[in-house]
C-alpha positions, 0 to 999 in steps of 0.5 A: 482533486488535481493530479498532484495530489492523487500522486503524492497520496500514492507516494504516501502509500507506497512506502508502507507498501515497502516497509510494511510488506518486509516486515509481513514477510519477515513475520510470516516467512511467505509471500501469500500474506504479503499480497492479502496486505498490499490488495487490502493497501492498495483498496485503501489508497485507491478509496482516498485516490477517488475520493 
C-alpha cells in the first residue's frame, strides 16, 4: 500500500474522529469518553493503516 493511500484512510478517520467526538462530548458532557473513543478510532485506523 502506498503513501497515498495509508493517508487518505486516515483522512477518512478523521472526520468521524471530529463529528463523532462532539457528539460523545455533547452525549456525555465529559472528555474521559472522548478519549476511550478517539484511542478505540485510532486502534482501528491504524489496523487498516498496516494492513
Amino acid at each position: 500500500m502506498d503513501i497515498s493511500r495509508k493517508l487518505g484512510i486516515l483522512v477518512f478517520f478523521g472526520v468521524p474522529a471530529i463529528i463523532g467526538g462532539g457528539i460523545v462530548y455533547a452525549i456525555s458532557g465529559s472528555y474521559n469518553p472522548v478519549c476511550i473513543y478517539e484511542i478505540i478510532l485510532l486502534f482501528i485506523a491504524g489496523g487498516f493503516v498496516n494492513r
